[in-house]
C-alpha positions in Angstrom: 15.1 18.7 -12.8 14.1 19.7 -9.5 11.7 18.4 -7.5 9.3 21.3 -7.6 9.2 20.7 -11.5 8.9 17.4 -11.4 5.9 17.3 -8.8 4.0 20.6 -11.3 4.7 18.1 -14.2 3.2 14.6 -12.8 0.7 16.3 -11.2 -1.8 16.7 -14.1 -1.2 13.0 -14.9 -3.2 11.8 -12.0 -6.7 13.7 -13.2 -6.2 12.1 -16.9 -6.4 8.2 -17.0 -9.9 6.7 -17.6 -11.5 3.2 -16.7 -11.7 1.3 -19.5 -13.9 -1.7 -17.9 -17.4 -1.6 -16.5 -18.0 -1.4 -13.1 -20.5 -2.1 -10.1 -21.6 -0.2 -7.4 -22.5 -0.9 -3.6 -24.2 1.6 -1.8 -23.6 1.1 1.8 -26.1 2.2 5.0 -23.3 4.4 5.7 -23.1 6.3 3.0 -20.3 5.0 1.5 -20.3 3.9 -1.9 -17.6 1.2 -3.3 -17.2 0.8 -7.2 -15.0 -2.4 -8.5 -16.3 -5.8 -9.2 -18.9 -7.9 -7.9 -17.3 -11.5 -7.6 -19.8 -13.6 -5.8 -23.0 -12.8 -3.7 -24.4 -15.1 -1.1 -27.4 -15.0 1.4 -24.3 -14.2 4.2 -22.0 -12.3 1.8 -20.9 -10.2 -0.8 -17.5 -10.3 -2.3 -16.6 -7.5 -3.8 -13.1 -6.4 -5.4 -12.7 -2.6 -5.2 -9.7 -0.7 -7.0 -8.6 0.9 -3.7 -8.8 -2.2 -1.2 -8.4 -5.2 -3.2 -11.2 -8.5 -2.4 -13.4 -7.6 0.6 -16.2 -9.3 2.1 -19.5 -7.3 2.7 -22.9 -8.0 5.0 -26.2 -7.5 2.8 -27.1 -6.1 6.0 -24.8 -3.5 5.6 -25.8 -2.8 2.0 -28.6 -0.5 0.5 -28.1 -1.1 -3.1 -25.9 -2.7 -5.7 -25.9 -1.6 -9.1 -24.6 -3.0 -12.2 -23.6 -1.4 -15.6 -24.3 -3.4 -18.3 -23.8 -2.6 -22.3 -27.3 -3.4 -23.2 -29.0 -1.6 -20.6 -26.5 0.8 -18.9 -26.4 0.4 -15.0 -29.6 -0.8 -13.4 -30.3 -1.7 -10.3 -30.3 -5.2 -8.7 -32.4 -6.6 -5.8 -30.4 -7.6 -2.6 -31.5 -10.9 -2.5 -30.9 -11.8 -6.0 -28.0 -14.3 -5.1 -24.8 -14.6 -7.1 -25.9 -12.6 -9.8 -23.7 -13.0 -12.9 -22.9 -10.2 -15.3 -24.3 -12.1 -18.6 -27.7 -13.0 -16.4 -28.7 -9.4 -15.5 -27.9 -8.7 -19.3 -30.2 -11.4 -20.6 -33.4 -9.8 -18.6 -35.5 -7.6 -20.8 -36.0 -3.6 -19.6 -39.3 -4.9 -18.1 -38.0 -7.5 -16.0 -35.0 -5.1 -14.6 -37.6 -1.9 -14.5 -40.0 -4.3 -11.5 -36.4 -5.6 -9.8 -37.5 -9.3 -10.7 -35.1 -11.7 -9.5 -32.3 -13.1 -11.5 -31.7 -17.2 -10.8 -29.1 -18.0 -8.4 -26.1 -19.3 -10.4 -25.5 -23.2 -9.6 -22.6 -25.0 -8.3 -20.4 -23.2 -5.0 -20.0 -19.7 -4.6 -16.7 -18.2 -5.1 -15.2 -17.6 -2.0 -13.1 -14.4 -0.9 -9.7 -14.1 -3.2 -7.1 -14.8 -0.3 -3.9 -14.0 -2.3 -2.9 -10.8 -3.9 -0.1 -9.0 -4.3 1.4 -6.2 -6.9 4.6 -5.0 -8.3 6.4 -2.0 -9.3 9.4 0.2 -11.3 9.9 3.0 -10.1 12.8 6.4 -10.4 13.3 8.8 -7.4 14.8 12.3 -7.7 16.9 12.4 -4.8 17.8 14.5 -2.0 20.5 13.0 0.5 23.5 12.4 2.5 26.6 11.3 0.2 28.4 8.3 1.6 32.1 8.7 0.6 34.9 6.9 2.1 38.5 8.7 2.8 41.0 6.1 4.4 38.8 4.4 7.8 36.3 7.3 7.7 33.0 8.3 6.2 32.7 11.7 5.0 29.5 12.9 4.4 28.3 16.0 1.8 24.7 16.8 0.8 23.6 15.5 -3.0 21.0 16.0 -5.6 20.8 12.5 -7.8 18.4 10.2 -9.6 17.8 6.6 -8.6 15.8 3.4 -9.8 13.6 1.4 -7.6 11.9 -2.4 -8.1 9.5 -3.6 -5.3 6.8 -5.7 -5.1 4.5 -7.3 -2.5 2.4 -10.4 -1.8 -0.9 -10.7 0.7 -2.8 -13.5 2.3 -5.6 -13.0 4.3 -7.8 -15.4 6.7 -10.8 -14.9 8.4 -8.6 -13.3 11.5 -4.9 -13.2 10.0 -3.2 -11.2 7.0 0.3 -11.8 6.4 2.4 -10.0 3.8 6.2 -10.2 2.3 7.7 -6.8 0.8 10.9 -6.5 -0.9 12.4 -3.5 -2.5 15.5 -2.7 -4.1 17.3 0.4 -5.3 20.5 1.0 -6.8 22.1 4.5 -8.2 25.9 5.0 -9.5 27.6 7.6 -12.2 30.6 7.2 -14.2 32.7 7.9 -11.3 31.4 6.1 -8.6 28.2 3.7 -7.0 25.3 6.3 -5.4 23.0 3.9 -3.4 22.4 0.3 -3.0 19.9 -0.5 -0.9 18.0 -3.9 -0.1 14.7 -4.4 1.8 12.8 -7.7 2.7 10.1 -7.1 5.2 7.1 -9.7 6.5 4.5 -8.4 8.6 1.5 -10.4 10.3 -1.8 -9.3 11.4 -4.3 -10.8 14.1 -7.5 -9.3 14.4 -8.6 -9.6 17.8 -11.8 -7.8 17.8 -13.3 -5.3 14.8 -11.1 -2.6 16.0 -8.3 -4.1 18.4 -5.6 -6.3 16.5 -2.1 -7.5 17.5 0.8 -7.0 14.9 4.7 -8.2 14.5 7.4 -7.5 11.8 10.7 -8.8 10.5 13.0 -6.7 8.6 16.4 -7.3 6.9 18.1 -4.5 5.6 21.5 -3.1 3.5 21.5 0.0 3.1 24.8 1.3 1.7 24.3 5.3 2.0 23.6 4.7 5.6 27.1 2.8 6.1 25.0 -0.4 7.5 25.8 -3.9 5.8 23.6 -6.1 8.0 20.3 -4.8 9.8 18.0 -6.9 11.3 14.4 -5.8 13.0 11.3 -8.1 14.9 8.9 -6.6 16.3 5.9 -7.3 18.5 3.0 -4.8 18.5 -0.9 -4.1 19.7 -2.7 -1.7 17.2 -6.5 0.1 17.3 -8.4 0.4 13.5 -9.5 4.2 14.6 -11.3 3.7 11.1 -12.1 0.4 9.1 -14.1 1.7 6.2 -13.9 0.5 2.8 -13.3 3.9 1.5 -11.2 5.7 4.9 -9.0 3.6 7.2 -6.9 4.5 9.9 -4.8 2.5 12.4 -2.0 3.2 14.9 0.3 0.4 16.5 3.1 0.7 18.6 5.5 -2.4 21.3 8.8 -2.8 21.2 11.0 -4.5 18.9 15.0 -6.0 18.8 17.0 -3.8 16.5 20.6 -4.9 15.6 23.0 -3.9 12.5 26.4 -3.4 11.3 28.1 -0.8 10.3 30.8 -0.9 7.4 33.2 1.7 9.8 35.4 -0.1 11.4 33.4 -3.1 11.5 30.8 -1.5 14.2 27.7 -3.2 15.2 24.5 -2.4 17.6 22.3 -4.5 19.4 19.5 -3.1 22.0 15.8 -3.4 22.5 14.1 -0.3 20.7 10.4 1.6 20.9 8.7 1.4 17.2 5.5 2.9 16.1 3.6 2.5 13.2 0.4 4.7 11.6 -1.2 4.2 8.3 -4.0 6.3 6.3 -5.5 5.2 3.2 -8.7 7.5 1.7 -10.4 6.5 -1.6 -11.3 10.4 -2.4 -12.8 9.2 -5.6 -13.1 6.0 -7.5 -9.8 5.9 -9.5 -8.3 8.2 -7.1 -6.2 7.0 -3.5 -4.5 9.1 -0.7 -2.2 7.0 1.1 0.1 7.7 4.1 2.6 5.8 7.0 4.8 6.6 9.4 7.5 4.4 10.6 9.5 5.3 13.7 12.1 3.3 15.4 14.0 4.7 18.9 13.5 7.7 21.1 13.2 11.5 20.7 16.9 11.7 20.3 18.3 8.5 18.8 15.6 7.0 16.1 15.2 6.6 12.7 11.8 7.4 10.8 10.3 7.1 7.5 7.6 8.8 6.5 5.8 8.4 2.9 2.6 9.8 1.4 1.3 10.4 -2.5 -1.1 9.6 -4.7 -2.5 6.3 -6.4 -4.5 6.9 -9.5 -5.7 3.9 -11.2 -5.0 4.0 -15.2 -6.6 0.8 -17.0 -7.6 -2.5 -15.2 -5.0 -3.3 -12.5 -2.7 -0.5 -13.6 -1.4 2.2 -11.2 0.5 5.2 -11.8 1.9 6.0 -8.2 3.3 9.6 -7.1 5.0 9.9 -3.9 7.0 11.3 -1.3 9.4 10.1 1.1 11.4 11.3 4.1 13.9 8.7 5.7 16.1 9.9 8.4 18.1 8.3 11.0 20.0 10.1 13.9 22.1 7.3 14.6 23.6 6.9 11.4 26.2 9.7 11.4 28.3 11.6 9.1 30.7 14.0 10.6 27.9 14.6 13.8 25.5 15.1 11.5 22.4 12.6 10.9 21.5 10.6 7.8 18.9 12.0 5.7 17.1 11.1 2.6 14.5 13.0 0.5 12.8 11.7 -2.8 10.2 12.3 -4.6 9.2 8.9 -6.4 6.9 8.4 -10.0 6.1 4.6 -10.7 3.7 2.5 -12.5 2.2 -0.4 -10.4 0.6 -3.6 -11.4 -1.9 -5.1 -8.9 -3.1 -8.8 -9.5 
């Protein structure tokens, strides 16, 4: 199948899945309106989980309304100040009460704080457009190929007041009768530092095989300064760029690299509709001439609860990697489910 086909096909899939939970809504000064799940509201705070950003923390400043759909009543309106209102509260009020915004009782005992661990993981298959990695005697040969592969990943967040740290592995494997297509391994940690609302400093470690770009070993840590251009909670966008120490081994004759390298990073993620995500990054490593990039962007339509069905593509290519004078490439076009917790 190609990938035209594939991308008509998965397409429609997106528009189809329904919510199957209730949900609240915060209407912000701005404009902006988040729908998810109200988990705790305080006189300084409103923690709110959205389907597109995970737990955030809100000012009631910031807020105009908040709005609640209940089974009883359908979705009503809630004073600001009410504090931590709970779900089975609201629905206890007659039409009356909710129709002249009376107050529901704040609930007792401590209010839940911001969730500070998340995470997610994934399965999913990639039709494939690459470089073929075949060895003839001491040399690797390359020859353009069309293949399928399978892909596991999965990721885990915390997040302070200031700091958000993250670990990321991946791994994807590929082989036919004949002979193995791809194995590739991934284990990435990145840390955040929020300096000021838009100014933030950044670092990443990376370890790496990657078996259709020849390179056993491949290490990466960065150091970076990055600008929030945008920090909504429906449209952010952020740049970051510093150097970083890039070393690896190749399986040709035993070859190996070490230098310090230019890296910049760029990441785009727009809530266009409730159940509906654009995403985008860009990854480049090196110079105009020798530097390997990846670039991804899709789609992330939520299908029940905390269940994803992701559509992406990918471009990885890396001029240093080469196969007859000719750089590594690798184009795929990726369907997976994703579970969010």
């Amino acid at each position: 199948m190609t990938f035209r086909k594939l991308f008509f096909n998965l397409i429609p899939a997106l528009f189809v899945a329904t919510l199957a939970s209730a949900q609240d809504t915060i209407v912000l000064n701005n404009g902006d309106i988040l729908t998810g799940t109200i988990l705790e509201q305080t006189p300084n705070h409103i923690y709110f989980k959205s389907s597109a950003f995970g737990s955030v923390s809100l000012n009631p400043n910031d807020v105009v309304e908040i709005r609640i759909k209940t089974e009883e009543l359908g979705e009503i309106s809630v004073p600001i100040e009410v504090i931590a209102p709970k779900r089975a509260d609201v629905t206890k009020q007659t039409e009356n009460q909710v129709a002249e915004r009376t107050p529901v009782a704040p609930a007792k005992g401590r209010p839940v704080k911001m969730k500070q661990w998340s995470g997610q993981a994934g399965l999913a298959i990639a039709m494939r457009e690459s470089n073929t990695l075949r060895r003839s005697g001491d040399k690797l040969i390359e020859k353009d190929e069309q293949f399928e592969s399978y892909r596991i990943y999965g990721k885990i967040n915390w997040k302070g007041q200031q700091n958000k740290l993250d670990w990321n592995w991946t791994y994807r494997y590929s082989r036919t009768d004949v002979r193995k297509n791809d194995d590739f391994l991934n284990l990435t940690q990145n840390y955040q530092h929020d300096i000021s609302k838009k100014y933030y400093a950044a670092s990443k470690s990376l370890y790496q095989r990657d078996f259709r770009r020849g390179i056993e070993n491949e290490f990466l840590q960065t150091a970076e300064m990055g600008i929030h251009w945008f920090k909504r909670p429906k449209f952010q966008f952020s740049t970051s760029a510093g150097a970083g120490y890039h070393t690896y081994e190749r399986l040709q004759n035993v070859y190996s690299d070490s230098n310090t390298k230019f890296i910049l990073d760029e990441s785009i993620r727009w809530q266009m509709i409730n159940s509906l995500t654009l995403f985008q990054k860009y990854t480049h490593l090196g110079n105009l001439e020798q530097y390997h990039f990846v670039f991804t962007s899709g789609l992330e339509n939520k299908l029940i609860r905390d269940v994803f069905l992701r559509l992406e593509y990918r471009l990885d290519r890396d001029t240093e990697v080469n196969y007859d004078d000719k750089g590594y490439y690798d184009k795929a076009l990726l369907t997976s489910l994703l579970y969010k917790f």
